[in-house]
N, C-alpha and C positions, 0 to 999 in steps of 0.2 A: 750374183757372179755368173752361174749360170745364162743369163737372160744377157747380160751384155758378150759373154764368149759368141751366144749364136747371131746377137749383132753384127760382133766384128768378122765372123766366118762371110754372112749375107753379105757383107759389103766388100769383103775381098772379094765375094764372086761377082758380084756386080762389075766391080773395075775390071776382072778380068774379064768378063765377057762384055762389058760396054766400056769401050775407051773411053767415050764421054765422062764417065767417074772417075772422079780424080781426087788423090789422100793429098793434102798439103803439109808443110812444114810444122804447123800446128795443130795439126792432127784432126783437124774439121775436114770434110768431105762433100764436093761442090761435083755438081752436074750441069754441064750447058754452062759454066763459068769460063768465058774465053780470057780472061783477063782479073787480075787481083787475089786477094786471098781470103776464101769465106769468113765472117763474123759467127756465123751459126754453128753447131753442131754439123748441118747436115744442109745444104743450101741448092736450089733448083733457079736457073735462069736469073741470077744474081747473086751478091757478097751477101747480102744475109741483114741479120740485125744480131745483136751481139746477149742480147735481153733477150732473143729467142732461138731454142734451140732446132727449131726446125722452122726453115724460112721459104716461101715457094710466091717464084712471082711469073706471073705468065698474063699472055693475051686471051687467051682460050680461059673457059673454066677451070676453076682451082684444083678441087679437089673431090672426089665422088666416093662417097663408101655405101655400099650395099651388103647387108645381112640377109642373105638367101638360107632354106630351108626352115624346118618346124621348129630347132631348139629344141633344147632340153627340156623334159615336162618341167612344167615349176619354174620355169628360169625363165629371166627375159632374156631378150635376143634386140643386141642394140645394132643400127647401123652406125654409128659415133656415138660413146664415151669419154665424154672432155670433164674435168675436174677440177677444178683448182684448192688444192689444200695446202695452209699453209702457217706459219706463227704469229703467235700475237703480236709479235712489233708492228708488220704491216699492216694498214690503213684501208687497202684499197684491192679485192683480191676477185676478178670474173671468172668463173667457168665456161661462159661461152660469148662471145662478142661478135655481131655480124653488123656488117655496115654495108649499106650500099649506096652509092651518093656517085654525082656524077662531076668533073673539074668547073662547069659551069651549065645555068640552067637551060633545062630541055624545053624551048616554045614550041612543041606540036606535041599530039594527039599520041604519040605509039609509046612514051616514054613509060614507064612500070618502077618502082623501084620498094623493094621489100630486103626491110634490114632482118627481122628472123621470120620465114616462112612454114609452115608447120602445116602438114594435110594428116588426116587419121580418120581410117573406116573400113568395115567391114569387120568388125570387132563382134564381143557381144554385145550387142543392143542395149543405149546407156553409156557404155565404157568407150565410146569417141572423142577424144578428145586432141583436136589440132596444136594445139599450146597450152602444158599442164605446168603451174608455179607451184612451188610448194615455199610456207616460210617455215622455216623451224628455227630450234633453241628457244630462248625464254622473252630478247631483246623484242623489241617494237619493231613494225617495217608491214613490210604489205609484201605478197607472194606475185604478183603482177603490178609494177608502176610504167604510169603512161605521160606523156609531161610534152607542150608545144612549148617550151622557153629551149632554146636550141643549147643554152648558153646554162640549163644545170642537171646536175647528178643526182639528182634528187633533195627530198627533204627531208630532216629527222620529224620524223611521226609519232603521236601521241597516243597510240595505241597500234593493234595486230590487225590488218585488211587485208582480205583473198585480193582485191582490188582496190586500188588509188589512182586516182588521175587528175594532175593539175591541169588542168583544163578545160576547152570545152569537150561534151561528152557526148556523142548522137547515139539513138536507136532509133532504128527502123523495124518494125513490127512491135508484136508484145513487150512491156516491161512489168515482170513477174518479181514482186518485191516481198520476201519472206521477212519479217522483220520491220520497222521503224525505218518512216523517211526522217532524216536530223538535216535541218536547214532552212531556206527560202522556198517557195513554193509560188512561182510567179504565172500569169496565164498572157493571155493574147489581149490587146485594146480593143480589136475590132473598129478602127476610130471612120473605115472609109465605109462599114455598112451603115443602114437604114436608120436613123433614130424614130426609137418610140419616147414620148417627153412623159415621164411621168409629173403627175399634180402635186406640187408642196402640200404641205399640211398646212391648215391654218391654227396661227400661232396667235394669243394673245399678249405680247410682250416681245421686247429687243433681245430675249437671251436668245444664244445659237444652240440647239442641243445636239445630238447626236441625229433624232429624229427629222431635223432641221434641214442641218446639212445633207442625209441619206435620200432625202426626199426630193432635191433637186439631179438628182444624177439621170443624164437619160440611159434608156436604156439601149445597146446596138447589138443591129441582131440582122444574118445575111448568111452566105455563102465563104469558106476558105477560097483562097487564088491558090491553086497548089502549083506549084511549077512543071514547066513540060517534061524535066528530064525525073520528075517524079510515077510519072507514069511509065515509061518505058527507059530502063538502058541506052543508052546512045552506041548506036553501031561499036563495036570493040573489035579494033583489026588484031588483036592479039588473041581473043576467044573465038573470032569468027561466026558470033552470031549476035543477034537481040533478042532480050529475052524481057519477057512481062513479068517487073519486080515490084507489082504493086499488091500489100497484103490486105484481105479482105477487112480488116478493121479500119485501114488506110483509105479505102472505098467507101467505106460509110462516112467515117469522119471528111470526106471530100463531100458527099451528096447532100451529108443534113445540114439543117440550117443553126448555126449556133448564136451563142447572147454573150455579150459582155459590156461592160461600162466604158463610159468615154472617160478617157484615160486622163486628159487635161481637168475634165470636171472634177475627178477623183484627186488630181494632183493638189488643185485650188482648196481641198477642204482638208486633205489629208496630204501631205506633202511625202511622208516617211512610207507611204503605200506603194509608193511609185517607185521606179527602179529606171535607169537610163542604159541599153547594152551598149558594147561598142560602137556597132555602127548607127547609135544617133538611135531607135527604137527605143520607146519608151512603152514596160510592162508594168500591171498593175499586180501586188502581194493579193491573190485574193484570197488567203486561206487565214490573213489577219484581219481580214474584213469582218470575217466571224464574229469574234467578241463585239465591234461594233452591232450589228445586226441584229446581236443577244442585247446590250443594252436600248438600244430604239424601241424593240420590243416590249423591254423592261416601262421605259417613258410614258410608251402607248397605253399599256396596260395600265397602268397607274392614273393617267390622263382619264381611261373610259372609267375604270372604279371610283374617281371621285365627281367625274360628271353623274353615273349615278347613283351617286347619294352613298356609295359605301356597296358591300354585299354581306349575307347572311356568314361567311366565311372567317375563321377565326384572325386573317391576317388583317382583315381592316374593319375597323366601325362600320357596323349598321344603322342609317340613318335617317328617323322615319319620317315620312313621306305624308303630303297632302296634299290636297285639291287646292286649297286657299293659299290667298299669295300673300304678301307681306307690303302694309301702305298699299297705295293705289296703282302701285304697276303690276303690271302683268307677271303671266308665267310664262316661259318657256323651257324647252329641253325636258329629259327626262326628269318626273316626280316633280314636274317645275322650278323653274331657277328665278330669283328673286331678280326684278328689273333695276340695273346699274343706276338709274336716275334716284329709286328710295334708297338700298341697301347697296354699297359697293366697295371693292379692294384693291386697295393700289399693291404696289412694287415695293418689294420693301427695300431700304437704303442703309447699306450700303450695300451692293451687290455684286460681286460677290463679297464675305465678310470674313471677318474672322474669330474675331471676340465675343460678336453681337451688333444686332442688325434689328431696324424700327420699321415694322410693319404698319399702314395706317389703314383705315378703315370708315364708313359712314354706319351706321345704324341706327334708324328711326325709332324713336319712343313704342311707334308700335310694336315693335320687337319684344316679345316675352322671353326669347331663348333664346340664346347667340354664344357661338363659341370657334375658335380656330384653331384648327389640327393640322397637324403636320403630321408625312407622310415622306416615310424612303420611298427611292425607287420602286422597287417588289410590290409596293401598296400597301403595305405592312405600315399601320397608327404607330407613331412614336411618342407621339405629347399629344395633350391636350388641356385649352385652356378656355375658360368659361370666361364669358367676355358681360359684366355688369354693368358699363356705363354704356350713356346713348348718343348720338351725336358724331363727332368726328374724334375718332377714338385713335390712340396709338397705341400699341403693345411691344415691348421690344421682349425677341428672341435672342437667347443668348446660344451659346457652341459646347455649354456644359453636357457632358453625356453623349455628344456628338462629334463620329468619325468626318474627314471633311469628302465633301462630294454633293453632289447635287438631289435636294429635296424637293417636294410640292407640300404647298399649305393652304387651306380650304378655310372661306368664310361659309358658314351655316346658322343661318337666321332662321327659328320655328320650322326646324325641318328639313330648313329648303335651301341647296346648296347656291348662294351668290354668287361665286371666282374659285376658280384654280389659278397658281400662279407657280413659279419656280423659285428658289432661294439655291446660292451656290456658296458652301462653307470650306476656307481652305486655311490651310495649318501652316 
């Protein structure tokens, strides 16, 4: 009661001492109003809006408040206090709203445009802050949203974030991530530097592995193009100078020479790798390349332990070794490998399988010992089967005990390992 009596005293003085204020018939109170009767409470250089009780329309700047001196120890000291509180029926309630947009767009250089602008410093050191959000109560939402779709108000969110933004997202300088990145993780194609080709592996068989496909990719490797306006600022006739906004980690990553895969290559064996942006660039996932990588690894390893012959190591048979070959071919590779013409092993069919799959095989009379294991990935012996007849033998492998995914299995004549091959088991 008090607070509206010293209202209406202010306002009777104002009219008496500025004609320009003027009480109307409905008791609103208009300044600069040549004509009509205010909607507002209180209205400057128009009728108003009837939804708001103070209405101010001008050519010049709106409105300027400045909080001068120390303040109260303990107290803040605000230049504007806008609030909006209000009941639960409403939907839709702002405390503060700034727009700045122009009736049609600006084609030159001097145009500027900031819907809430925010400067803070010379604080204590730390406690700067140009634009502080805060979210409170219990509800989901984010304390800062940022959004290019012109056309929405946001979205309901599935959790509490200092920061959300539908969109795209730039930094320039350091990204300081306390916490888990949750997402995609995509890099650059490099597709116009240098190719270096790496060598395929040589494969014994039509199956494609991991290690297969990894092993045609080239490799590109070159210099970033950084654009010119990333080196210096472009003249700014509104700041009056140019200024050098390049950060020292931006300088390196400009000077060194970086690697990455051709991106078409990557696409051709891995399709779900690759990512298309809007404008037509295509990036490669390389941070799911990983598990691949780990499996190839896996292949390789597996590949060299049963070339030779097993190791002393509890994950695979050890398998012993001789100078003498088997029949009248030769040895080669390590510990000697039985020559394909006496001892040899095909492909087993059906491949990949499901049920069970017939592995075939030759083994010369001379053979005193002959057996074939199978082998996971890791290298780690899963089975083993002693193989007593001689000649053109078949053994069918059945899926009993068996996850489905891709194994190796080794024919071993007196010793001496014949063939590695693959079998691929699926459920």
């Amino acid at each position: 009661m008090k607070n509206l009596f010293l209202i209406l005293v202010f306002t009777f003085q104002c009219v008496a001492a500025f004609p320009q204020f003027k009480v109307h018939s409905n008791g609103n109170v208009s300044m600069g109003l040549s004509a009509g009767v205010p909607l507002s409470r209180f209205t400057m250089s128009g009728v108003g809006d009837s939804t708001y009780s103070f209405y101010l329309r001008d050519r010049q700047n709106g409105i300027f408040c400045q909080a001068t001196g120390s303040g109260s120890s303990g107290k803040w000291l605000y230049g504007a206090n806008m609030s909006s509180v209000v009941s639960k029926s409403l939907k839709m309630f702002v405390g503060v709203s700034g727009n700045a947009t122009s009736k049609g767009w600006i084609d030159n250089e001097a145009g500027r445009a900031f819907g809430v602008m925010g400067t803070a410093g010379n604080a204590t050191s730390g406690w700067n802050y140009g634009v502080f959000g805060r979210i409170v109560g219990k509800g989901n939402g984010a304390a800062v949203y940022g959004t290019t779709n012109e056309r929405e108000n946001g979205r309901k969110l599935k959790d509490r974030y200092a920061g959300y933004f539908n969109g795209k997202v730039s930094v320039r300088g350091d990204l300081t991530v306390r916490g888990f990145i949750d997402g995609i993780l995509v890099g650059p194609s490099l597709d116009e530097c240098t190719s270096l080709v790496l060598s395929p592996l040589s494969m014994d068989d039509n199956t494609s592995s991991v290690s297969d496909n990894i092993s045609t990719f080239n490799i590109k490797s070159g210099n970033i193009n950084i654009p010119d306006d990333w080196e210096h600022i472009l003249y700014d006739s509104l700041l009056l100078k140019a200024k050098d906004d390049i950060t020292s980690m931006e300088r390196q990553y400009k000077d060194k020479t970086h690697y990455a895969l051709s991106v078409d290559e990557v696409e051709a064996a891995y399709p779900d790798l690759v990512y298309t942006k809007d404008n037509g660039t295509k990036v490669i996932n390389y941070i799911e390349m990983i598990p691949l990588l780990v499996e190839s690894i896996k292949e390789l390893r597996a590949q060299i332990v049963s070339l030779q012959g097993g190791n002393n190591g509890s994950r695979m048979m050890s398998v012993p070794k001789s100078n003498s070959s088997v029949g009248n071919g030769g040895t080669s590779g390590i510990g000697g490998t039985v020559s394909s013409s006496v001892a040899s092993l095909s492909q087993n069919a059906p491949n990949p399988f499901v049920d069970a799959t017939a592995v075939r095989m030759v083994i010369p009379e001379a053979v005193t010992d002959a057996m074939l294991c199978i082998y996971d990935m890791s290298g780690k012996q899963i089975r083993r089967t002693e193989i007593h007849d001689r000649g053109e033998v078949t053994v069918s492998v059945t899926a009993e005990g068996l996850t489905a995914g891709m194994y190796l299995y080794s024919l071993i004549a007196d010793g001496k390992l014949v063939n590695t091959r693959k079998m691929i088991l699926t459920k």
